[in-house]
N, C-alpha and C positions, 0 to 999 in steps of 0.2 A: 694536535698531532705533531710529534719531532720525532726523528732518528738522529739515536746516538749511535756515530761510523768510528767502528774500531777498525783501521789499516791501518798494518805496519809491519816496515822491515825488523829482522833479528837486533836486538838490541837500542831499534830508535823509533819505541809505541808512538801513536799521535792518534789521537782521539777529538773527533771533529762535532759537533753537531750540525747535522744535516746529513744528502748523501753523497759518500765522492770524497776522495782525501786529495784536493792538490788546494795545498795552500796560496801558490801565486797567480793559482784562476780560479773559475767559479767555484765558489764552495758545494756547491751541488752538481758537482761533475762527477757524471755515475762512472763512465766507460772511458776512462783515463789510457791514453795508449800504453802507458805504461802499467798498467794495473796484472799482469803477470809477474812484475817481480815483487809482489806481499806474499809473502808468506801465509799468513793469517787474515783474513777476510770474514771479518763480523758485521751484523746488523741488528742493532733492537728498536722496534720501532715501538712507539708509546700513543696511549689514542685513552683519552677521559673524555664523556661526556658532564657535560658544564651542568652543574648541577640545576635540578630546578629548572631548570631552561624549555620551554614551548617551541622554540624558533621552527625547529624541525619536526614538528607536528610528530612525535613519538606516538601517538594514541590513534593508532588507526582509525577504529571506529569507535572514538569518542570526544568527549572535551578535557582538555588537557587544562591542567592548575600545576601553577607554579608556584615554589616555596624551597625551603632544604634542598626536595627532594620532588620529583615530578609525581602527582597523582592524576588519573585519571579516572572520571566520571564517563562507564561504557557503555550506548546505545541500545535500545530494547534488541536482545537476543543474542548480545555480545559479551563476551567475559575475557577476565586477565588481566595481569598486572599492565599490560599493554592494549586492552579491548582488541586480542587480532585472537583472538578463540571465539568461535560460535556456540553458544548458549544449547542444551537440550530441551528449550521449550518448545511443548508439542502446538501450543495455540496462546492464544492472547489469554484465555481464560489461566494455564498454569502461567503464563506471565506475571497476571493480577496477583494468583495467590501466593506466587515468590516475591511481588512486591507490591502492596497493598496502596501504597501510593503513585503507583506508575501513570503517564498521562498518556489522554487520546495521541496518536502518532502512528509512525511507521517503526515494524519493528519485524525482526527476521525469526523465524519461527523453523524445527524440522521436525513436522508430523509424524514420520515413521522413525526415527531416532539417528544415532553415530551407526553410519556404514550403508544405509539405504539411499535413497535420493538426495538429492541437496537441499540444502535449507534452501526457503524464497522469503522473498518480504512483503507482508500482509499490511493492513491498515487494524488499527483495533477502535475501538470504541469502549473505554474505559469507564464511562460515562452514564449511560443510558440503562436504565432500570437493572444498578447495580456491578454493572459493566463485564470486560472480559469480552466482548462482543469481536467475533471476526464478520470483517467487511465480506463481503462475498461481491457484492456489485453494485453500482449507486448510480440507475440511470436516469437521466434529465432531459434527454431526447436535443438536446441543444443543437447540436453537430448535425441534424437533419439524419443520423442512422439510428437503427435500430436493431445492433446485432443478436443473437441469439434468437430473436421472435420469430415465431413460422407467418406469420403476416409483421413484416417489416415497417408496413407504411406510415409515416410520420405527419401529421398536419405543421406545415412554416408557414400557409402563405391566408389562412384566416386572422380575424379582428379579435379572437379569446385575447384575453387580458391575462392570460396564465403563459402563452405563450408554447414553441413547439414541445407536443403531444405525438404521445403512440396514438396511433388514431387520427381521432378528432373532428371534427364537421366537416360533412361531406367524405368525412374515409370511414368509419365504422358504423355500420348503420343493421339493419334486420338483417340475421344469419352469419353476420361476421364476428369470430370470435380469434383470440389469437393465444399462445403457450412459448411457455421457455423452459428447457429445461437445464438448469443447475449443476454444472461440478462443483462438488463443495471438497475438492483437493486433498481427498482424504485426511482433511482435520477432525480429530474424535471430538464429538458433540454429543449434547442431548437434548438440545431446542434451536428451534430458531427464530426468527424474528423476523416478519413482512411487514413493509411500509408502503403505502401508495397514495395518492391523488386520483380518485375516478371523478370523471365532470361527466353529467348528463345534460347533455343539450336538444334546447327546443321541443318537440310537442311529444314528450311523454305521456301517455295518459294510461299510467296503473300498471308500466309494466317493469320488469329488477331490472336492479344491476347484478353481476356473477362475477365474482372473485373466488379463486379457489387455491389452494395448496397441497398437493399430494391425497389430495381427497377431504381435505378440510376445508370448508366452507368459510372463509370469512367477509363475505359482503354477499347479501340478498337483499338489496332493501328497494320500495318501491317508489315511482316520482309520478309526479304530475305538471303540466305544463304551465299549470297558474298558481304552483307554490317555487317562490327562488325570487331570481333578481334577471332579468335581461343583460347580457355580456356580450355575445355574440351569435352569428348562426341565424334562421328565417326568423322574420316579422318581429312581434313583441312578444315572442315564449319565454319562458322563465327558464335560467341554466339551474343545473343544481354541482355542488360541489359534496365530495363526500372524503374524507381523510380514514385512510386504512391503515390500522397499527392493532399486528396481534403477536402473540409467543404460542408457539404448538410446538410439543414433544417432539424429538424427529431425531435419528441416529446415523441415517443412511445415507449413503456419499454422494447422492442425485436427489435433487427438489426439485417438481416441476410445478411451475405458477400459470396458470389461465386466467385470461380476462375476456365476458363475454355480456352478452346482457340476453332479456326476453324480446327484443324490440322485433315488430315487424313490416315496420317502413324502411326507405330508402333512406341515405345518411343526409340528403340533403332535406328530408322531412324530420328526422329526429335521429340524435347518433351520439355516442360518446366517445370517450377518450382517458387514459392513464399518464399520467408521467410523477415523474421523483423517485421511483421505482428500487427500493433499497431492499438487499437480503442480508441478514447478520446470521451467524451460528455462533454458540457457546456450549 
């Protein structure tokens, strides 16, 4: 950037670069005592940016390449010669299909389109049987909480080798069952995808586990206390570990997941537990 300073008296122009016309002090002396008697009082100021140049992170929300000419490479749900326009992708799924190779990540998404709510930034899963997959929630019960569940209680302080569980020995045992139910953010969908870890622990004898999804049943299955491995929990009973992964049609902007079983002893005679707890929509 320069300013070329045109003051001058009638008949003796002086044309300076910078700003401020006194030649026998600073060259950039704006407010000169004497700056009433010009006549004429110009200023153009000149401003290039440097071609190619990164320095000044031009690319909002992207990565910036340098060459000629600056290009920019812009962030899932970002557009423009500059990445500072937000994209009209409604989910991670019209993400995928505007670009076929886009990777798992964080990318900004507006469900109900230009002039409604604000876009927010999702996680997607581009990945997993096919992809396009919006994150909804991925709990691991690590932090000792358990929010959205109508029974909160967490196992941290047993010997399971899986470590903190919804539940778990000595907290879910005969009668106790727990539900969450789901904003799914008004993103248009038409399936979802439930993932979990149920552990049956200790003296099972013949009776289910209950998993369920908006009325969909995904886990019924039965245990015994002398099929599995010993982990944790009373005496020498056998745990059992069970891995829940299914896809069921679903359109509606609330999902509510349960987890319960048939048992009906106390948690500290037989009891289970959930965690890794993941819901995707596409």
């Amino acid at each position: 950037m320069f300013g070329i300073n045109d003051w001058a008296t009638l008949g003796t122009p002086y044309i300076d670069v910078g700003i401020g016309n006194s030649p026998y002090q600073h060259p950039d002396w704006t407010f000169a005592s004497n700056a009433p008697n010009y006549q004429t009082r110009h200023l153009d100021v000149y401003v290039r940016e440097v071609p190619g140049d990164c320095s000044t992170n031009p690319c909002v929300n992207g990565t910036c390449y340098p060459g000629s000419v600056v290009t920019c490479a812009c962030n899932g749900g970002y557009t423009g010669a500059f990445c500072d326009e937000t994209s009209s992708q409604t989910s991670c799924l019209s993400i995928l299909q505007a670009n076929p190779s886009a990777p798992d990540g964080d990318y900004l998404i507006d469900p109900d389109g230009v002039g409604g709510n604000a876009p927010f930034t999702v996680r997607c899963d581009m990945t997993t049987n096919g992809g396009g997959w919006t994150v909804i929630d991925l709990q691991d019960f690590n932090d000792g909480s358990a929010d959205g569940w109508s029974d909160p209680r967490v196992d941290l302080g047993s010997a399971c080798p899986w470590g903190p569980m919804l539940g778990g020995y000595g907290v879910f045992g005969g009668g106790d069952w727990t539900q969450r139910t789901y904003d799914l953010l008004g993103i248009p969908h038409s399936e979802a995808h439930v993932a979990l870890d149920y552990l049956a622990l200790d003296s099972w004898d013949s009776e289910n586990s209950y998993v369920e999804a908006d009325g969909n049943l995904l886990l019924y299955n039965s245990y015994y206390y002398y099929i599995g491995q010993h982990y944790c929990g009373t005496g020498a009973y056998y745990d059992r570990f069970d891995h829940v992964q299914s896809e069921l049609p679903h359109n509606n902007n609330w999902l509510t997941l349960t987890i319960s079983s048939t048992l009906d002893q106390d948690p500290w005679d037989e009891s289970y537990g959930a965690e890794n707890i993941l819901l995707m929509i596409r």
